[in-house]
DOPA-549406 format. One record per residue: residue in one letter; x, z, y of N, C-alpha, C, O in turn; residue number from 1. Coordinates in nm, 2 decimals. Each point is the difference from the previous one (the first is absolute). Layout:
! DOPA-549406
<residuo = a, n.px = X, n.pz = Z, n.py = Y, ca.px = X, ca.pz = Z, ca.py = Y, c.px = X, c.pz = Z, c.py = Y, o.px = X, o.pz = Z, o.py = Y, num = NUM>
...
This chain:
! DOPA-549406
<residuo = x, n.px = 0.04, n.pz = -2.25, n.py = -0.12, ca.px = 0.08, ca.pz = 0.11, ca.py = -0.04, c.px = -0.02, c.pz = 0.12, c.py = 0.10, o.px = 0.00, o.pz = 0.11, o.py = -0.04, num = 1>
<residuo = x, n.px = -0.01, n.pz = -0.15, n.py = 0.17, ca.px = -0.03, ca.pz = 0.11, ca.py = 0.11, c.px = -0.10, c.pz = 0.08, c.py = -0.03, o.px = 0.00, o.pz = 0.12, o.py = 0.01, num = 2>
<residuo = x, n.px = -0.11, n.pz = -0.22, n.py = -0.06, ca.px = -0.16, ca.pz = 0.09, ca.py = -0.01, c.px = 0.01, c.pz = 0.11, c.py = -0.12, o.px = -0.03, o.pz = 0.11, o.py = -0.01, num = 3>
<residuo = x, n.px = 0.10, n.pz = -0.22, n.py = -0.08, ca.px = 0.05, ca.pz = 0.13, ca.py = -0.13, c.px = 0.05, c.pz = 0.11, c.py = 0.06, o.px = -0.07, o.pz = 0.10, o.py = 0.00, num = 4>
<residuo = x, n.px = 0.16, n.pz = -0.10, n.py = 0.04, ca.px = 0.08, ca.pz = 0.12, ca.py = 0.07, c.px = -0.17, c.pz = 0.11, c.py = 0.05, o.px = -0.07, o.pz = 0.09, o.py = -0.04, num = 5>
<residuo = x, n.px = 0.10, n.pz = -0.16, n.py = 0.14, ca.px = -0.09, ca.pz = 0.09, ca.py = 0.11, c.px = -0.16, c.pz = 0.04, c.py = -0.11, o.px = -0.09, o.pz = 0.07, o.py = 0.03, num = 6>
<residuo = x, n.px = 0.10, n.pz = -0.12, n.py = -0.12, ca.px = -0.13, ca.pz = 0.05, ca.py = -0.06, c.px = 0.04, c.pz = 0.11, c.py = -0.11, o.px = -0.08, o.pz = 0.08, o.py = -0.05, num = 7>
<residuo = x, n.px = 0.21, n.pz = -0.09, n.py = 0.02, ca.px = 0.12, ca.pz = 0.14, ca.py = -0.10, c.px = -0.01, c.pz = 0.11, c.py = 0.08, o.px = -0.03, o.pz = 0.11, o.py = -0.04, num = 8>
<residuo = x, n.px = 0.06, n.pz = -0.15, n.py = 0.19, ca.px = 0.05, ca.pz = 0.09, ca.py = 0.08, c.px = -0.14, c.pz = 0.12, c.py = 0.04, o.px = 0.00, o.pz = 0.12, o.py = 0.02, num = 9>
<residuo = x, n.px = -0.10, n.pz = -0.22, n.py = -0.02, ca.px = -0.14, ca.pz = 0.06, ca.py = 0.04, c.px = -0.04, c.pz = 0.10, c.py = -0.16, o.px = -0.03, o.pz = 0.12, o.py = 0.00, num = 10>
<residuo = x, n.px = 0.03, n.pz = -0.19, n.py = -0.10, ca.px = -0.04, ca.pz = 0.10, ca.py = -0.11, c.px = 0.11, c.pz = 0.13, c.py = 0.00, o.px = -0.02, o.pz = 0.12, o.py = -0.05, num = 11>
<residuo = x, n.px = 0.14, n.pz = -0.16, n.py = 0.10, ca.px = 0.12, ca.pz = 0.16, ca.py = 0.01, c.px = -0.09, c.pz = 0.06, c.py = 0.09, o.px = -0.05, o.pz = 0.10, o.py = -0.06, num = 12>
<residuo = x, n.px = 0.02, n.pz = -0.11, n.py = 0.17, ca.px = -0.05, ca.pz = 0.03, ca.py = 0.13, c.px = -0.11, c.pz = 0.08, c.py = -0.09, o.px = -0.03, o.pz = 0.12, o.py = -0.01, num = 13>
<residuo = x, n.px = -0.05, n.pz = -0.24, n.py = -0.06, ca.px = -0.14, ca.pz = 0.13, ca.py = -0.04, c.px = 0.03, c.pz = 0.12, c.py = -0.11, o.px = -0.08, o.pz = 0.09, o.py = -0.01, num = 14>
<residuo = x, n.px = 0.20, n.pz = -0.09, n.py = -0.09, ca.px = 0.07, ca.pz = 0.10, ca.py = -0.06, c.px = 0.03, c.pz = 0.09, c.py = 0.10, o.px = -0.08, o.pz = 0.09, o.py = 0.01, num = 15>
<residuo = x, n.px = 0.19, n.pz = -0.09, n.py = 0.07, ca.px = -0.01, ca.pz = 0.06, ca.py = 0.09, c.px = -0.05, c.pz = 0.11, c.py = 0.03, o.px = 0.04, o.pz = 0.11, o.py = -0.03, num = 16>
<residuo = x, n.px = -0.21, n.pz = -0.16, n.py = 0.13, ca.px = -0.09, ca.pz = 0.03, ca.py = 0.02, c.px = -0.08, c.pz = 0.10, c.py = -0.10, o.px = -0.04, o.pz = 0.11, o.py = 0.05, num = 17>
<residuo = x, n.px = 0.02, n.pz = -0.12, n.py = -0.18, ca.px = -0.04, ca.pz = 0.06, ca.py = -0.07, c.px = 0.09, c.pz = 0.08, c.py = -0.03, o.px = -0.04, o.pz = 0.12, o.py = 0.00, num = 18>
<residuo = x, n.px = 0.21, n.pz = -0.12, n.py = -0.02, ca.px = 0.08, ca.pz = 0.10, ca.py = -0.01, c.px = -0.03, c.pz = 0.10, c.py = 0.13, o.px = 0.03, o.pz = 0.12, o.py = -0.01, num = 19>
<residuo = x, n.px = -0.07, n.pz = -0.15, n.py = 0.09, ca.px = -0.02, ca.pz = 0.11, ca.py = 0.14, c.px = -0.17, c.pz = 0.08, c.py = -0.04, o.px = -0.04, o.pz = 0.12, o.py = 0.01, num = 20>
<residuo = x, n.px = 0.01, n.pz = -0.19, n.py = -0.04, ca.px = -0.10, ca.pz = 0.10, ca.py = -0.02, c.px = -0.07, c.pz = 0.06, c.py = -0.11, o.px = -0.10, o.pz = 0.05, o.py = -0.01, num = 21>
<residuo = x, n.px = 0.20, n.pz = -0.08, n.py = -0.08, ca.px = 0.01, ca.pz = 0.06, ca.py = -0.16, c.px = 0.12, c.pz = 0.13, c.py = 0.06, o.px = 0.00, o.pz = 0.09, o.py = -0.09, num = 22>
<residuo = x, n.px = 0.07, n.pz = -0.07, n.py = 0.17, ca.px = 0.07, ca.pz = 0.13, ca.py = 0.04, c.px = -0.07, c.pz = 0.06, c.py = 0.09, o.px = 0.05, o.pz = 0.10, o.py = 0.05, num = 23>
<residuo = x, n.px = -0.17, n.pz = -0.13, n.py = -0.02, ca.px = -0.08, ca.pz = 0.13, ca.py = 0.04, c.px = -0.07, c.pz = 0.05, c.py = -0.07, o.px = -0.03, o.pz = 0.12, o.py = 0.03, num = 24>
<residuo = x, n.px = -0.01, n.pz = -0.18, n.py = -0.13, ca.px = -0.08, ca.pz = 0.10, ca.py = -0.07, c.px = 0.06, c.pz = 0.07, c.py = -0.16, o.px = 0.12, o.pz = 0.00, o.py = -0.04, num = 25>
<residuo = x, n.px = -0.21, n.pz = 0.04, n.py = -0.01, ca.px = 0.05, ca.pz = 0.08, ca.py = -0.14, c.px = 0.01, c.pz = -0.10, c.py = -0.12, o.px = -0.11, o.pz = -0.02, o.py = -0.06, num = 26>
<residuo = x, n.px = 0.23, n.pz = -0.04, n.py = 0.03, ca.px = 0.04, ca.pz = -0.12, ca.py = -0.10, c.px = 0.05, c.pz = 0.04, c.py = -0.15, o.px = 0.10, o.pz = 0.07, o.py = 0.00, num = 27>
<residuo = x, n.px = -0.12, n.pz = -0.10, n.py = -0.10, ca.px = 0.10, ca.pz = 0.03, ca.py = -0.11, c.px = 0.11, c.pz = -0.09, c.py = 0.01, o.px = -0.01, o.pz = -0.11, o.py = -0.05, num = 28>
<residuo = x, n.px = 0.15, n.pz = 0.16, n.py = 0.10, ca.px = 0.10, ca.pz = -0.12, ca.py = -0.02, c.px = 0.04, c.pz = -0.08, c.py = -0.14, o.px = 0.08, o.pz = -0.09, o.py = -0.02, num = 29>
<residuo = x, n.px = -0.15, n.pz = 0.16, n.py = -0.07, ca.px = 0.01, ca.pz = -0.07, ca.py = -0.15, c.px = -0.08, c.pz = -0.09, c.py = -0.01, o.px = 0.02, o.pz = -0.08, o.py = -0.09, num = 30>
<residuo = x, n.px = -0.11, n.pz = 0.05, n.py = 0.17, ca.px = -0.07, ca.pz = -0.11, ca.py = -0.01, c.px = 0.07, c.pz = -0.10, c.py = 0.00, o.px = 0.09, o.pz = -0.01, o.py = 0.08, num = 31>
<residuo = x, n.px = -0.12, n.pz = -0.11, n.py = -0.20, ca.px = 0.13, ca.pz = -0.14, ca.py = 0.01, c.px = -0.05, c.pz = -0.09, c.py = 0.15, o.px = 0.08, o.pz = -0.05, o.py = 0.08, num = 32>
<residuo = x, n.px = -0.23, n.pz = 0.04, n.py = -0.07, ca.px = 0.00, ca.pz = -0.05, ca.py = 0.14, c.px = 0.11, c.pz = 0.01, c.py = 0.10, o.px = 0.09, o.pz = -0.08, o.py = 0.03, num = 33>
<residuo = x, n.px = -0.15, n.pz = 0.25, n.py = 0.04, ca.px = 0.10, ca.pz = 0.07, ca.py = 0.05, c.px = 0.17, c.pz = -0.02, c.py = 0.02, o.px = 0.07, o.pz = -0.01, o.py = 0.09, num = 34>
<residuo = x, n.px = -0.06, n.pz = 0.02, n.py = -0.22, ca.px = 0.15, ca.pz = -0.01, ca.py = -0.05, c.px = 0.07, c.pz = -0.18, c.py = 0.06, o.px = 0.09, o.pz = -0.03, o.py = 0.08, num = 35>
<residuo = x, n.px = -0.19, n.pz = -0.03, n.py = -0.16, ca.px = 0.03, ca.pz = -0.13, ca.py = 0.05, c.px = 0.03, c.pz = -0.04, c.py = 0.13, o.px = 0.09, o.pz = -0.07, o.py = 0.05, num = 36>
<residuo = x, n.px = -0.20, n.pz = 0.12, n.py = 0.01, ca.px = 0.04, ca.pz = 0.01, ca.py = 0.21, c.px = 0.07, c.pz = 0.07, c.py = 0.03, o.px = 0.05, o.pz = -0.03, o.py = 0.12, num = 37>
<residuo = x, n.px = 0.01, n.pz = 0.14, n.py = -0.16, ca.px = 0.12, ca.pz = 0.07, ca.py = 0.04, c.px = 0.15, c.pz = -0.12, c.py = -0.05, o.px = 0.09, o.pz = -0.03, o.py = 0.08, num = 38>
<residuo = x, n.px = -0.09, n.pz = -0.01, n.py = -0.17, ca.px = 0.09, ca.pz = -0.06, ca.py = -0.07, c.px = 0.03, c.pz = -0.14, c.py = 0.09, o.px = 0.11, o.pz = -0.05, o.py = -0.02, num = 39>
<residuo = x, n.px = -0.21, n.pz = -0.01, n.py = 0.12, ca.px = -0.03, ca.pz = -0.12, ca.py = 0.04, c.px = 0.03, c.pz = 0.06, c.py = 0.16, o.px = 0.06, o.pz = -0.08, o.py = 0.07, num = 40>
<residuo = x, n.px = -0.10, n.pz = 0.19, n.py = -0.02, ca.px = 0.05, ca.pz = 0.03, ca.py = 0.13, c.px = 0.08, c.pz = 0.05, c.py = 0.04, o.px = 0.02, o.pz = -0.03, o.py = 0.12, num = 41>
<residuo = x, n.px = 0.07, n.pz = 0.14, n.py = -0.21, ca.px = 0.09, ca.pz = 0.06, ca.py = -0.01, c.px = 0.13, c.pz = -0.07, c.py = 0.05, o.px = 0.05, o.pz = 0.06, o.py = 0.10, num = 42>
<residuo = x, n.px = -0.01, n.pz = -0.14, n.py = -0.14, ca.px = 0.12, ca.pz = -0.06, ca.py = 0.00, c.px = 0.01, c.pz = -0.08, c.py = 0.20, o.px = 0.11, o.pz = -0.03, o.py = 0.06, num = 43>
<residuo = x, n.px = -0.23, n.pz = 0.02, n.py = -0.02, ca.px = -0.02, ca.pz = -0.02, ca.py = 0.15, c.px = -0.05, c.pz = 0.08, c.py = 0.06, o.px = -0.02, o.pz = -0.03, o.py = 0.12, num = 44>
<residuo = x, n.px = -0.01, n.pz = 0.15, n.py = -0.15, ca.px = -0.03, ca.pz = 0.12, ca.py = 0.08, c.px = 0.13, c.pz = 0.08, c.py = 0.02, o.px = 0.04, o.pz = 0.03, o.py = 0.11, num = 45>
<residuo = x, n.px = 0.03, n.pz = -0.01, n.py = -0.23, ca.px = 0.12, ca.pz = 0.12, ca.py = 0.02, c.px = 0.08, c.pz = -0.04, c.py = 0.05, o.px = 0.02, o.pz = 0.07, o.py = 0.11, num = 46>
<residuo = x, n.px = 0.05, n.pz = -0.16, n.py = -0.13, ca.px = 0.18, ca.pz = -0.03, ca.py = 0.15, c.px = -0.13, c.pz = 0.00, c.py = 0.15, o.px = 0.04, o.pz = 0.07, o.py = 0.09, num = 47>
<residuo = x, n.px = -0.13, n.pz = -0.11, n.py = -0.07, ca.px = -0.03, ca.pz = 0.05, ca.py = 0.14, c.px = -0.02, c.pz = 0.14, c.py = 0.02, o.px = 0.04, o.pz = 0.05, o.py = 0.11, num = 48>
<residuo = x, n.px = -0.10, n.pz = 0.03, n.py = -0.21, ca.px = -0.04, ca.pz = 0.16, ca.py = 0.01, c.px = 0.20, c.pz = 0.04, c.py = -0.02, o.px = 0.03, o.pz = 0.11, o.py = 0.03, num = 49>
<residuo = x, n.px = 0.03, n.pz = -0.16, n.py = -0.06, ca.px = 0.14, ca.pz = 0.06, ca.py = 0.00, c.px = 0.04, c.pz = -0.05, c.py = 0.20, o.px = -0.01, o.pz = 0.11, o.py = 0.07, num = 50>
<residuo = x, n.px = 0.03, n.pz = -0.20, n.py = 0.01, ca.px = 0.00, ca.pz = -0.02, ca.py = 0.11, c.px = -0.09, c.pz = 0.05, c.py = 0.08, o.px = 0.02, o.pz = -0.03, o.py = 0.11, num = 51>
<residuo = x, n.px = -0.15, n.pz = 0.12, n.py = -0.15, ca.px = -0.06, ca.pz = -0.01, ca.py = 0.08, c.px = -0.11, c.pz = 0.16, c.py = -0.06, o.px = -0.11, o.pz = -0.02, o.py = -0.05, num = 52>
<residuo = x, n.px = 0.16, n.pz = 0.13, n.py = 0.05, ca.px = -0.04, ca.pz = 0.05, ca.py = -0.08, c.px = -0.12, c.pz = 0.07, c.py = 0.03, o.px = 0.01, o.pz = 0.05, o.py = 0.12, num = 53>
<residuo = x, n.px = -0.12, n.pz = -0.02, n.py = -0.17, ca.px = -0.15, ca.pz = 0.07, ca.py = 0.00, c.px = 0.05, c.pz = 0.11, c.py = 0.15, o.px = 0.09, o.pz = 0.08, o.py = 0.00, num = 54>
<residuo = x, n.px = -0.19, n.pz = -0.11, n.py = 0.13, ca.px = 0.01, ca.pz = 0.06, ca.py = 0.07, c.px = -0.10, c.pz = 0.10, c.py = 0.03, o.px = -0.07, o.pz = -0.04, o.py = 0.09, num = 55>
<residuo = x, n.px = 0.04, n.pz = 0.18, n.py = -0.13, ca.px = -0.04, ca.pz = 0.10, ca.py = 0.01, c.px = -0.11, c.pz = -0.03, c.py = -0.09, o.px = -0.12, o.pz = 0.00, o.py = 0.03, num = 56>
<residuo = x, n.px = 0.17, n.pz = -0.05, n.py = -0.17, ca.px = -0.10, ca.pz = 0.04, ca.py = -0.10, c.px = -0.07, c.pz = -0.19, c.py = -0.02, o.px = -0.04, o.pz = -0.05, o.py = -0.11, num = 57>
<residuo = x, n.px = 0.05, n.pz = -0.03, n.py = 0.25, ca.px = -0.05, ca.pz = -0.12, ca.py = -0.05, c.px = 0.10, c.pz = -0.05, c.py = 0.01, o.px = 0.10, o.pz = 0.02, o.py = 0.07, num = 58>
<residuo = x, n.px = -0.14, n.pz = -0.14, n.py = -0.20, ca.px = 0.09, ca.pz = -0.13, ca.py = -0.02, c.px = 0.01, c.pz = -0.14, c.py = 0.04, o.px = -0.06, o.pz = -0.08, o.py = -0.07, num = 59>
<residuo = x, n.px = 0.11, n.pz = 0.04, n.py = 0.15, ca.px = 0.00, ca.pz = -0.09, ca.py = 0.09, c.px = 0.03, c.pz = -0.13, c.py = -0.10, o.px = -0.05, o.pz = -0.10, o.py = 0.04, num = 60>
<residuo = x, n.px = 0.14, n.pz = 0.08, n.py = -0.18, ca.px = 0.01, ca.pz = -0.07, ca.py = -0.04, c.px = -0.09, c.pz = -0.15, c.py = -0.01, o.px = 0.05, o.pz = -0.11, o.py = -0.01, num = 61>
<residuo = x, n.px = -0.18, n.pz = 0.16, n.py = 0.01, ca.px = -0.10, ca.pz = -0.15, ca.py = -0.05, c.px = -0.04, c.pz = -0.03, c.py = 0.14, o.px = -0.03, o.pz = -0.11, o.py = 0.03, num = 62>
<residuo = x, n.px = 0.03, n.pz = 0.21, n.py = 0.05, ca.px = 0.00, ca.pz = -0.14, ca.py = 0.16, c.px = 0.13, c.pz = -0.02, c.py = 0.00, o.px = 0.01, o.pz = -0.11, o.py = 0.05, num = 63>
<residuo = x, n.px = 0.05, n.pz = 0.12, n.py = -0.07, ca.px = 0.17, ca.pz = -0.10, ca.py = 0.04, c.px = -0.03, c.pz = -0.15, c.py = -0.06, o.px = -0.02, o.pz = -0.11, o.py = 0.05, num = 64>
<residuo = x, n.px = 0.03, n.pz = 0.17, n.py = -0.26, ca.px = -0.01, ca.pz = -0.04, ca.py = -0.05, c.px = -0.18, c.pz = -0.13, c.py = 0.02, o.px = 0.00, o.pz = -0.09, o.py = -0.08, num = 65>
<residuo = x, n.px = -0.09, n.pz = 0.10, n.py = 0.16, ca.px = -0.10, ca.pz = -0.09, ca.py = -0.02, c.px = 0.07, c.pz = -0.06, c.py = 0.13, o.px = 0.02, o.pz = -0.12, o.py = -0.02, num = 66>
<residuo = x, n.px = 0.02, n.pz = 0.14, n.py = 0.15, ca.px = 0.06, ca.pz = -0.07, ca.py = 0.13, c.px = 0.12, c.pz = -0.10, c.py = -0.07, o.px = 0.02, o.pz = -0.12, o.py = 0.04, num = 67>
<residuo = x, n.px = 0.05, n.pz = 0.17, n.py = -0.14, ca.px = 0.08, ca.pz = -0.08, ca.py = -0.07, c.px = -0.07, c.pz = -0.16, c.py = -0.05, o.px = 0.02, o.pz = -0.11, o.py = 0.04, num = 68>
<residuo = x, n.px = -0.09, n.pz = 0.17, n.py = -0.14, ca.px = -0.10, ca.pz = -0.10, ca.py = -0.05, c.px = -0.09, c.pz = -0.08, c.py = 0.06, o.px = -0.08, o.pz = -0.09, o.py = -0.06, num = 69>
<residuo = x, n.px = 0.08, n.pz = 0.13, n.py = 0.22, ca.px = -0.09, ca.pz = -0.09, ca.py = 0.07, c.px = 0.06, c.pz = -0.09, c.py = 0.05, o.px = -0.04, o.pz = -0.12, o.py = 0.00, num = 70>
<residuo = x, n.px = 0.17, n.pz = 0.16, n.py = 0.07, ca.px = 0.11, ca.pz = -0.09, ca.py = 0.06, c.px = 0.08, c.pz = -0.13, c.py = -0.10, o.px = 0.05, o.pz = -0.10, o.py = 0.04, num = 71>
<residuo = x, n.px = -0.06, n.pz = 0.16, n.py = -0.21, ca.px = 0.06, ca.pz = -0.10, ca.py = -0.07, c.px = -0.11, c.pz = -0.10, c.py = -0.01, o.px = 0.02, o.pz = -0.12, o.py = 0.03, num = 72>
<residuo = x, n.px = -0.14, n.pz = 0.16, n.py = -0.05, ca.px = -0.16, ca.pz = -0.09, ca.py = -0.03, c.px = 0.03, c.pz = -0.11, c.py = 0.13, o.px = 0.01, o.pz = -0.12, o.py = -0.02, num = 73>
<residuo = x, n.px = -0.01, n.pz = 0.20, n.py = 0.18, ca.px = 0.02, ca.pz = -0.09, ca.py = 0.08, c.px = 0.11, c.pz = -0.12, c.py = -0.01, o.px = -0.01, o.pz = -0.12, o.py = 0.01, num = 74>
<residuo = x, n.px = 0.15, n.pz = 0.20, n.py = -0.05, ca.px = 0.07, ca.pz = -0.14, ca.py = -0.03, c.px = 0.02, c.pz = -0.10, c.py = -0.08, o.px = 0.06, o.pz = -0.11, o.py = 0.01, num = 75>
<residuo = x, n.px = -0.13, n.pz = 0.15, n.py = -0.10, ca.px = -0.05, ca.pz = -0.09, ca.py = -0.11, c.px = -0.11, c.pz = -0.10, c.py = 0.04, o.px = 0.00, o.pz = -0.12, o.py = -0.03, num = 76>
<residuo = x, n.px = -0.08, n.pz = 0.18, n.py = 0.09, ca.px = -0.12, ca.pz = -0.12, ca.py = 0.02, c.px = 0.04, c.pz = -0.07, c.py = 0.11, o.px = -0.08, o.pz = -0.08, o.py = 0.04, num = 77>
<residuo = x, n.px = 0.20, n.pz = 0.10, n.py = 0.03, ca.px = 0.03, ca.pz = -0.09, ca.py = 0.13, c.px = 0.12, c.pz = -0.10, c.py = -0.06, o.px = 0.07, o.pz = -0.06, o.py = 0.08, num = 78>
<residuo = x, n.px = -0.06, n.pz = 0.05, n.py = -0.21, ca.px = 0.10, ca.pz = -0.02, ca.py = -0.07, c.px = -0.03, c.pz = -0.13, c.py = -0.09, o.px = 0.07, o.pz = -0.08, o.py = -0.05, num = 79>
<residuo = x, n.px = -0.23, n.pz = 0.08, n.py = 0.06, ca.px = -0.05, ca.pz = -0.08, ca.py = -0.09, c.px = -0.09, c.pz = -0.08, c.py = 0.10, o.px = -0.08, o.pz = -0.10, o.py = -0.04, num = 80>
């Protein structure tokens, strides 16, 4: 059940990832891809970007949000 976990938590982690570097460059947000990864990180990016709001232009959201995800991964696999 752990390894499940921690192997969920690693494919969010690579959405993520791709959500970070799909906002640097020039994207159609109509794209259903696109749309899809917004729809899937959204809901864990924003109450942190509300606590923690973009500081001079950058968004600190997805390191919170991946230090989050590292710390649950760790307690899960010490768990199993």
């Amino acid at each position: 059940m752990g390894d499940l976990l921690g192997k969920l938590i690693g494919l969010y982690e690579i959405a993520l990832l791709i959500r970070i570097v799909i906002s640097w460059v020039p994207h159609n947000p109509y794209n259903q891809a696109i749309r899809f990864l917004y729809k899937i990180t959204d809901p864990v990016l924003n109450p942190v970007r509300k606590l923690i709001p973009p500081f001079k232009g950058i968004d600190l959201s997805p390191v919170i949000v991946f230090i989050g995800l590292g710390i649950v991964k760790r307690m899960v696999g010490g768990m199993f």
